[in-house]
C-alpha positions as CSV (number, residue, x, y, z in Angstrom):
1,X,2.3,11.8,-4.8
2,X,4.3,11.3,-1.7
3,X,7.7,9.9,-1.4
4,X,6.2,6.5,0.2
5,X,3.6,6.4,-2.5
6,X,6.4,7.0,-5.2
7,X,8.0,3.6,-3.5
8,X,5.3,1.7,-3.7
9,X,4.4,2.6,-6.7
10,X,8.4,1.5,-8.1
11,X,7.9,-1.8,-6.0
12,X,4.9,-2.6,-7.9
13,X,6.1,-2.2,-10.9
14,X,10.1,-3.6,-10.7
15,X,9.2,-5.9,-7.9
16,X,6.2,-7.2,-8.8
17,X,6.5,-6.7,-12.7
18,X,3.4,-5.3,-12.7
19,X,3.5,-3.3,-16.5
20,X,0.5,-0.7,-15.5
21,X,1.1,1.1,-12.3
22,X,-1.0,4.1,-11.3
23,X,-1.5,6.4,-8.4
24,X,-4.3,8.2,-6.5
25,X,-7.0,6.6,-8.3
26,X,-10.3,7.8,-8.4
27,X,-13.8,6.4,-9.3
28,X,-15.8,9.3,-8.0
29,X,-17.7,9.6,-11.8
30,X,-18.0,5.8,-12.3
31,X,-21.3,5.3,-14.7
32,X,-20.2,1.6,-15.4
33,X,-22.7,-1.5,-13.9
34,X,-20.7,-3.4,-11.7
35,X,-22.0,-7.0,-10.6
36,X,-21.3,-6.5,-6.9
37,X,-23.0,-9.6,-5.8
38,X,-19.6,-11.2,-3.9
39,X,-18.2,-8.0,-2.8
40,X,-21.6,-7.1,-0.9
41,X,-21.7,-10.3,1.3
42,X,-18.0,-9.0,2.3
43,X,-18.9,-5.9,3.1
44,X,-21.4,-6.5,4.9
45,X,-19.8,-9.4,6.8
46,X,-16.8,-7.2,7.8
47,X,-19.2,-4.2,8.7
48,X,-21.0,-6.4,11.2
49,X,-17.8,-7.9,12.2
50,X,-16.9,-4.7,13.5
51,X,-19.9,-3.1,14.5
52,X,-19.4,-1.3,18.1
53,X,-15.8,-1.7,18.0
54,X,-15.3,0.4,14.6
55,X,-18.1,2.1,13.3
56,X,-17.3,1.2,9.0
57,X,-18.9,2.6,6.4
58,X,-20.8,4.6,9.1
59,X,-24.0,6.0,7.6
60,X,-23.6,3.9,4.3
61,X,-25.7,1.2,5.7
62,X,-29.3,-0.1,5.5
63,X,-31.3,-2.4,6.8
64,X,-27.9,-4.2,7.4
65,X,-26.4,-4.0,3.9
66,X,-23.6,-1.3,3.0
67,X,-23.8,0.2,0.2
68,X,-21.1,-0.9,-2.1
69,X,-21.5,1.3,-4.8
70,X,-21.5,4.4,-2.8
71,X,-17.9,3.0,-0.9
72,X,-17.0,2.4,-4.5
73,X,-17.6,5.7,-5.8
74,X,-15.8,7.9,-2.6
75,X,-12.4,5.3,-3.5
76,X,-9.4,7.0,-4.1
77,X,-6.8,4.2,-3.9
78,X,-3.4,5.4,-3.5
79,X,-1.4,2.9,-5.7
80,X,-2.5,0.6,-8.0
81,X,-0.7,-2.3,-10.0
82,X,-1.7,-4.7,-12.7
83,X,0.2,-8.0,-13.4
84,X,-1.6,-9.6,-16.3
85,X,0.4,-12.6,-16.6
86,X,-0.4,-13.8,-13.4
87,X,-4.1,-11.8,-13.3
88,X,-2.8,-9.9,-9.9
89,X,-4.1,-6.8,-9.0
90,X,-2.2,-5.5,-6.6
91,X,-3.6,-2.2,-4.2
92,X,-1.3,-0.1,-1.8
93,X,-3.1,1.7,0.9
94,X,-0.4,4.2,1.7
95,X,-0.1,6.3,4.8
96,X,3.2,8.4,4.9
97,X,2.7,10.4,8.4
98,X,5.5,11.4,9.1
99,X,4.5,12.2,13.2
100,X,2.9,8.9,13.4
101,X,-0.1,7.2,12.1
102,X,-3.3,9.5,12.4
103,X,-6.9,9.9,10.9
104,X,-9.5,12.0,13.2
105,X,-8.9,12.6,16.6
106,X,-9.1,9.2,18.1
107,X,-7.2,5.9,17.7
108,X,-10.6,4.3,17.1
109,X,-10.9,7.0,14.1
110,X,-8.0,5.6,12.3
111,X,-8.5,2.1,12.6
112,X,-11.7,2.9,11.4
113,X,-10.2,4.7,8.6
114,X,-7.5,1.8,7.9
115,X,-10.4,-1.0,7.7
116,X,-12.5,1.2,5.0
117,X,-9.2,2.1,3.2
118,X,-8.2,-1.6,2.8
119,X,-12.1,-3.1,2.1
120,X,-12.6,-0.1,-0.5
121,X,-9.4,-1.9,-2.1
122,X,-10.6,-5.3,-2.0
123,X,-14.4,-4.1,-3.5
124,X,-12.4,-1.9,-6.6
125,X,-10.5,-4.5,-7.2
126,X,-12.5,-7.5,-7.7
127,X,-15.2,-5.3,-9.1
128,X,-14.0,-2.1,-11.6
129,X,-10.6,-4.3,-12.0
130,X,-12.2,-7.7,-12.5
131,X,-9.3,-9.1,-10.8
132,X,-9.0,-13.1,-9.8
133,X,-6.1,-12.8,-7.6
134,X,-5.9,-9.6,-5.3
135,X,-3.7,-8.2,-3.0
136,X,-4.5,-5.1,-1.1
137,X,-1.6,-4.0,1.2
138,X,-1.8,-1.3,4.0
139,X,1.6,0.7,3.9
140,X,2.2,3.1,7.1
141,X,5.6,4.8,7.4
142,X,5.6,5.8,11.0
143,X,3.3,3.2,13.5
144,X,3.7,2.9,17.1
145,X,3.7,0.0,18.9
146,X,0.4,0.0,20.0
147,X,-1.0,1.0,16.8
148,X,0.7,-1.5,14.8
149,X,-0.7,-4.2,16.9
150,X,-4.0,-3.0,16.1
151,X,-4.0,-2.6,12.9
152,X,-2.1,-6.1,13.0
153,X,-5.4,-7.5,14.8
154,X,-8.0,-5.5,11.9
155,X,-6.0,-7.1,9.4
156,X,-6.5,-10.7,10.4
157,X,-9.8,-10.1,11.1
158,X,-10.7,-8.9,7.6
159,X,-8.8,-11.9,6.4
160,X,-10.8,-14.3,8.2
161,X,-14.3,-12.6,6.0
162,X,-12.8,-12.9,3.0
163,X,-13.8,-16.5,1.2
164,X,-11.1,-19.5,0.5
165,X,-11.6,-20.1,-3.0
166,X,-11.3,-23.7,-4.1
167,X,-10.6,-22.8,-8.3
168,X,-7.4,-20.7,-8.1
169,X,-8.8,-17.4,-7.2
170,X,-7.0,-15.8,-4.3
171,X,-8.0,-12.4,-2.3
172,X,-5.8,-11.2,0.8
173,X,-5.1,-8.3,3.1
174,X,-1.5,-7.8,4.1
175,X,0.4,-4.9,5.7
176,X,4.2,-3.2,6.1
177,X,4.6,-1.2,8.6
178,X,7.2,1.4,9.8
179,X,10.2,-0.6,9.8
180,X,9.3,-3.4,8.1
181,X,9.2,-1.4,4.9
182,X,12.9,-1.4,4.9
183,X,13.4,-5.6,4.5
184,X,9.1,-5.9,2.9
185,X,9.8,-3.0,0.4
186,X,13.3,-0.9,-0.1
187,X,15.7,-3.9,0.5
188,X,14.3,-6.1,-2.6
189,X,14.0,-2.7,-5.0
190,X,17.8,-2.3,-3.8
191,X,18.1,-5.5,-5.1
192,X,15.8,-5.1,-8.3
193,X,17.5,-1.9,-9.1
194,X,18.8,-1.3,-13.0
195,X,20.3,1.8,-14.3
196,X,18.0,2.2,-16.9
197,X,15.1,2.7,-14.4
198,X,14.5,6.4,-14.7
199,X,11.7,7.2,-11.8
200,X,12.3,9.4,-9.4
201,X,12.7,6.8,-6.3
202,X,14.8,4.5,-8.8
203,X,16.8,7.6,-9.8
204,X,17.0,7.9,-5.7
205,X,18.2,4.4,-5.0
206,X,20.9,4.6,-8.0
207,X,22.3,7.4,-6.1
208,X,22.6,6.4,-2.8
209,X,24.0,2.7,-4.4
210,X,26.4,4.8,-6.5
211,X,27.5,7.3,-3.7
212,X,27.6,4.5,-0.9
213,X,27.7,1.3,-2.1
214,X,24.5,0.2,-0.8
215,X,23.8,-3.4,-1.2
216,X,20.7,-3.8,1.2
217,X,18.7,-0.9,3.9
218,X,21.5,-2.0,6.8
219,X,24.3,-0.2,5.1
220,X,22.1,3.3,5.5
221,X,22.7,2.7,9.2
222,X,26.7,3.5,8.1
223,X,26.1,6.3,6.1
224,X,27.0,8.6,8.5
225,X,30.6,6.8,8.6
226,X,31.0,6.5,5.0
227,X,32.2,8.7,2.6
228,X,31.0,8.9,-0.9
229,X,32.8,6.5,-3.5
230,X,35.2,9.4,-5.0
231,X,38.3,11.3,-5.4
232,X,39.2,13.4,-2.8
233,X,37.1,16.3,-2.4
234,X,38.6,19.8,-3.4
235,X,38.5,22.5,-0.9
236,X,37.0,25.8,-2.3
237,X,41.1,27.5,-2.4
238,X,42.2,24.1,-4.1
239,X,42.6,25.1,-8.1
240,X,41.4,22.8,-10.4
C-alpha cells in the first residue's frame, strides 16, 4: 500500500465514517452472478463516447457491447469504503507517481488508463457492492497542468453517461489532483484527527500536529522555520 493509498484509505474511514475500508481489492476469481443489466448500457455508452480519442476497454468489445464481466474480473480497486448508514460506497482510484502522472508511453495511454480505472469503479460498485449511492474518485499525487486538464475534461464526460436518478440513488465521478489533495484530502483528516487513531498516516499526522502545531496543510509551508514544540535540545557534550 502506498503512502497516498494509506491517506485515502484514513480519509475514508475518519472522514467519511465509512466502518469497512479496504485496499487493493481484487475480483479476479469472482464466481458470483451479477445482474449487470444498468452497468452495461454505461459501459458501453462511455466506450463509444470515447471511441478514436481513447481506445477503452480495447479488445473487450463485441459487436459494440463491452464486456462487463471481463472488466469486472481484471478490477483491482485501490481503496474501497463502505458507509452503511447512508448506503455510500465510496472507490479511490489512486495514482501516487511520484515523477508525474504515467501509464504506457503516451499521454493518450494514461487517460486511457484513468477512464478504465474510474468506469471499473463505478461497474464493482453498483454491481459486486450493490451500492445505491456511489462515488468513485480519481486520486493523482503529481499532475501537470496539461494533464490535469485532461483528465478534468474525461471526468465530465463520464459524468455526463452516467443516469440522473429520480428515487434517491446517486452515482458520480470526482477527482483530487496534486495540490488539491492538500485542502480535498489532508487538511479535513488534520481536522478529523484523534489520538486514539492508531494507523500509520493517523500516527503520521499526530506527529507532525504534536511536533509543529499543525492546524491545517499551510502551516507545512513553515516547517522549515519552525522548531519542534520542546525543551531545548541537548548537544551530544551536554550531560543529562
Amino acid at each position: 500500500m502506498t503512502t497516498a493509498e494509506s491517506m485515502c484509505a484514513a480519509y475514508l474511514k475518519y472522514v467519511e465514517k465509512c466502518p469497512i475500508v479496504c485496499t487493493n481489492v481484487f475480483l479476479g476469481k469472482l464466481d458470483m452472478e451479477l445482474d449487470c443489466g444498468e452497468v452495461q448500457e454505461w459501459c458501453d455508452k462511455i466506450a463509444k463516447k470515447f471511441a478514436g480519442k481513447y481506445p477503452v476497454f480495447n479488445g473487450m468489445i463485441c459487436h459494440g457491447r463491452v464486456d462487463t464481466i471481463g472488466v469486472i474480473k481484471q478490477a483491482e480497486l485501490d481503496v474501497v469504503g463502505l458507509n452503511f448508514a447512508n448506503e455510500w460506497a465510496y472507490v479511490y482510484e489512486v495514482a501516487d507517481h511520484r515523477n508525474g502522472l504515467s501509464y504506457g508511453d503516451t499521454i493518450k495511454d494514461t487517460i486511457t488508463k484513468v477512464i478504465e480505472k474510474i468506469v471499473r469503479g463505478l461497474i464493482v460498485a453498483r454491481t459486486y457492492l450493490d451500492a445505491s449511492h456511489i462515488t468513485v474518485c480519481f486520486v493523482a499525487t503529481v499532475v501537470n497542468k496539461s494533464m490535469k486538464k485532461r483528465i478534468e475534461e474525461v471526468i465530465g464526460m463520464i459524468n455526463d453517461c452516467l443516469p440522473q436518478y429520480d428515487d434517491g440513488d446517486h452515482v458520480q465521478v470526482s477527482y483530487c489532483l496534486g495540490r488539491e489533495i492538500a485542502s480535498g484530502l489532508i487538511n479535513r483528516l488534520i481536522e478529523a484527527y484523534d489520538c486514539s487513531y492508531n494507523d500509520d498516516f493517523m500516527r503520521f499526522l499526530g506527529l507532525m500536529k504534536e511536533c509543529y502545531e499543525l492546524t491545517n496543510i499551510s502551516d507545512v509551508k513553515r516547517m522549515r522555520e519552525l522548531q519542534p514544540r520542546s525543551k531545548k535540545a541537548r548537544q551530544p557534550h551536554e550531560s543529562a
